[in-house]
N, CA, C and O atoms as a GROMACS GRO file, in nm:
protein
  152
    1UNK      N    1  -4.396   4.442 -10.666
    1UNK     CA    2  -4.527   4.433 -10.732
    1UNK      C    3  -4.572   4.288 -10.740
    1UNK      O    4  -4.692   4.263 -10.732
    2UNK      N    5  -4.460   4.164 -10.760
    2UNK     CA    6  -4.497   4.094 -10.797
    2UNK      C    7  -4.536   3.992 -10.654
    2UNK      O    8  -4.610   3.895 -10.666
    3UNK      N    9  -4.473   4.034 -10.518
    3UNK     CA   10  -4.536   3.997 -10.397
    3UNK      C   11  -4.652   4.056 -10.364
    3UNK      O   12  -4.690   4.022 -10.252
    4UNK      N   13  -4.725   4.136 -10.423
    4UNK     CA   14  -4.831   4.195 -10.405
    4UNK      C   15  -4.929   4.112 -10.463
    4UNK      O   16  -5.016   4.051 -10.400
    5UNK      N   17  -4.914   4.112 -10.568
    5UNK     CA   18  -5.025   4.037 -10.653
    5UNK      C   19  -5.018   3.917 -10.608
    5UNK      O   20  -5.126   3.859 -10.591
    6UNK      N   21  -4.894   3.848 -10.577
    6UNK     CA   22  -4.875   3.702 -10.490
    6UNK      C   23  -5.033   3.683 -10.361
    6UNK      O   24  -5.137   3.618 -10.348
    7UNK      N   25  -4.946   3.796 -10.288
    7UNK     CA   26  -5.037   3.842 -10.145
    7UNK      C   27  -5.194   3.821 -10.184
    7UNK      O   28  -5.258   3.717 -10.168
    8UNK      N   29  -5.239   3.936 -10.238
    8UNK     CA   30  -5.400   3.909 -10.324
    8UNK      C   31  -5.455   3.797 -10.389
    8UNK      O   32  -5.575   3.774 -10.403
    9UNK      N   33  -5.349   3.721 -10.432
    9UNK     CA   34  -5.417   3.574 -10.479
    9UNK      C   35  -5.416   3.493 -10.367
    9UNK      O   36  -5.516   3.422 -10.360
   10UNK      N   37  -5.354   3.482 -10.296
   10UNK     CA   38  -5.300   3.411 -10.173
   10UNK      C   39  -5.461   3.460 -10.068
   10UNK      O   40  -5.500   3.373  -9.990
   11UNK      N   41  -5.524   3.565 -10.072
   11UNK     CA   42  -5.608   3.613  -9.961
   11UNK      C   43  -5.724   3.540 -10.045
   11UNK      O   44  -5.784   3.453  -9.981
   12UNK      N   45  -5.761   3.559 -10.159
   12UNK     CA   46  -5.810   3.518 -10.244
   12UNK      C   47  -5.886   3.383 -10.251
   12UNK      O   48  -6.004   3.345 -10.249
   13UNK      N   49  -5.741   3.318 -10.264
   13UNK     CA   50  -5.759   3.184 -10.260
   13UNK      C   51  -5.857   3.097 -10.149
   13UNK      O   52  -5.939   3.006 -10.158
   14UNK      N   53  -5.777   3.210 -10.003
   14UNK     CA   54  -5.844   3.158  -9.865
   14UNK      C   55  -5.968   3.200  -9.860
   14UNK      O   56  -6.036   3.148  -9.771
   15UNK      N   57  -6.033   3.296  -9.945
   15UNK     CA   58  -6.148   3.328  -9.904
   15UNK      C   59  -6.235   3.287  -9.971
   15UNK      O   60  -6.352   3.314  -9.941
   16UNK      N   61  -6.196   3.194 -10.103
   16UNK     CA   62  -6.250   3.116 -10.159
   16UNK      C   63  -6.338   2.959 -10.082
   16UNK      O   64  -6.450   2.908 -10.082
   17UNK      N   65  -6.172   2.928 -10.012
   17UNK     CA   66  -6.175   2.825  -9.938
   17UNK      C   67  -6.253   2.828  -9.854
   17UNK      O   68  -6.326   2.728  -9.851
   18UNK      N   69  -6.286   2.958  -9.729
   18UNK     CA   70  -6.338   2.972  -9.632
   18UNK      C   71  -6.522   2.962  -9.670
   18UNK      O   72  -6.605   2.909  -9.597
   19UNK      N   73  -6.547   3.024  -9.793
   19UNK     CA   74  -6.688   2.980  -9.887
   19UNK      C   75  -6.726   2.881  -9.847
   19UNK      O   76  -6.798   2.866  -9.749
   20UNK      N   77  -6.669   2.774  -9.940
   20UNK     CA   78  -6.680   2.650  -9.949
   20UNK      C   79  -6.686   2.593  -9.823
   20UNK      O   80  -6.774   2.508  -9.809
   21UNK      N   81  -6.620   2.617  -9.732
   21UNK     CA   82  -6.645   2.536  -9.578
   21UNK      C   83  -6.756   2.602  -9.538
   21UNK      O   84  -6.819   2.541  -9.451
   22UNK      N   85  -6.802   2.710  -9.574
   22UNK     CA   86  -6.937   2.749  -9.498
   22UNK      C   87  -7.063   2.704  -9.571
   22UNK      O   88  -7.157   2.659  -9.506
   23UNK      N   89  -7.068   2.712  -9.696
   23UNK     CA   90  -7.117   2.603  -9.787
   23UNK      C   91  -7.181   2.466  -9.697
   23UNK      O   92  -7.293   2.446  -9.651
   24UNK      N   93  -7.069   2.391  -9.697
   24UNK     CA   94  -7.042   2.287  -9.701
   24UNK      C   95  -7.086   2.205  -9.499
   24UNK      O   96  -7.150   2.104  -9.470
   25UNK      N   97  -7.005   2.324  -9.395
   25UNK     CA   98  -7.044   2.259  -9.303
   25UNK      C   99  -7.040   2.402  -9.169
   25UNK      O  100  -6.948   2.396  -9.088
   26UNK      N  101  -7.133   2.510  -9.159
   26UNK     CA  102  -7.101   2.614  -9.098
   26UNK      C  103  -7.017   2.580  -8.963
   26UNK      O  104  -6.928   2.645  -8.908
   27UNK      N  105  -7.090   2.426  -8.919
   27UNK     CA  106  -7.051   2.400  -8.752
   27UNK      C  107  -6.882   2.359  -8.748
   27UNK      O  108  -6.798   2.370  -8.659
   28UNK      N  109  -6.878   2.320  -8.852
   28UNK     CA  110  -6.726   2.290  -8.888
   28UNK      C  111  -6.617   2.371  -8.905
   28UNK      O  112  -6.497   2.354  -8.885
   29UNK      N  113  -6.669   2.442  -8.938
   29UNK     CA  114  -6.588   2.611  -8.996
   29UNK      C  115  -6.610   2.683  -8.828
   29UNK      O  116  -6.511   2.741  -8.783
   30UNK      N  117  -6.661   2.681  -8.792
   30UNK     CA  118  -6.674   2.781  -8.626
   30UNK      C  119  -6.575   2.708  -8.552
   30UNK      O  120  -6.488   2.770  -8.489
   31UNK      N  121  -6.582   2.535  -8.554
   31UNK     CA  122  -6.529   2.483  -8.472
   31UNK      C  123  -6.374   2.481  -8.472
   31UNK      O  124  -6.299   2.459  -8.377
   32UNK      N  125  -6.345   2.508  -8.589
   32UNK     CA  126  -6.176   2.548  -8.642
   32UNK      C  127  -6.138   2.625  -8.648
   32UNK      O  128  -6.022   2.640  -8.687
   33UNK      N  129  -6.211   2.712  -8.616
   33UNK     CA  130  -6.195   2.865  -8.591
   33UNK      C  131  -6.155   2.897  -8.468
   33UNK      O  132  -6.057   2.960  -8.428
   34UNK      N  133  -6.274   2.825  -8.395
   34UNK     CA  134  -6.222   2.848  -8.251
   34UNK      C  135  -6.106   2.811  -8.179
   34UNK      O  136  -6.053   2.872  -8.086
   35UNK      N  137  -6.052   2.635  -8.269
   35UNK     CA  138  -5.958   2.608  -8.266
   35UNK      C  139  -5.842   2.673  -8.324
   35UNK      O  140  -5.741   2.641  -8.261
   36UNK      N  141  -5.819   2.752  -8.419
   36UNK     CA  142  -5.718   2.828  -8.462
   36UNK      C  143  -5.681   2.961  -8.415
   36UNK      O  144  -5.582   3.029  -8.440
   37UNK      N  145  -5.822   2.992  -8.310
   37UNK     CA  146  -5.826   3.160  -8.297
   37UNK      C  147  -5.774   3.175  -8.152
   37UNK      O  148  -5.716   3.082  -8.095
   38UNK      N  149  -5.792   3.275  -8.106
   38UNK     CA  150  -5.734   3.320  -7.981
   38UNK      C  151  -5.839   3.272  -7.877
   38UNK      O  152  -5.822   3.294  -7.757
   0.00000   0.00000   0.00000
């Protein structure tokens, strides 16, 4: 239970983060994306 709720704050957190970079700089956020993605 208690890796669960871990997990959900943890997705949480990133999707918080991922906000804020789109916020902040959309071209920036695509470009690290592309860099991180397949």
């Amino acid at each position: 239970m208690g890796a669960t709720i871990a997990f959900v704050a943890l997705l949480l957190a990133l999707l918080g983060a991922a906000a804020v970079f789109l916020r902040a700089d959309p071209a920036k956020l695509a470009s690290w994306m592309r860099t991180v993605g397949p």
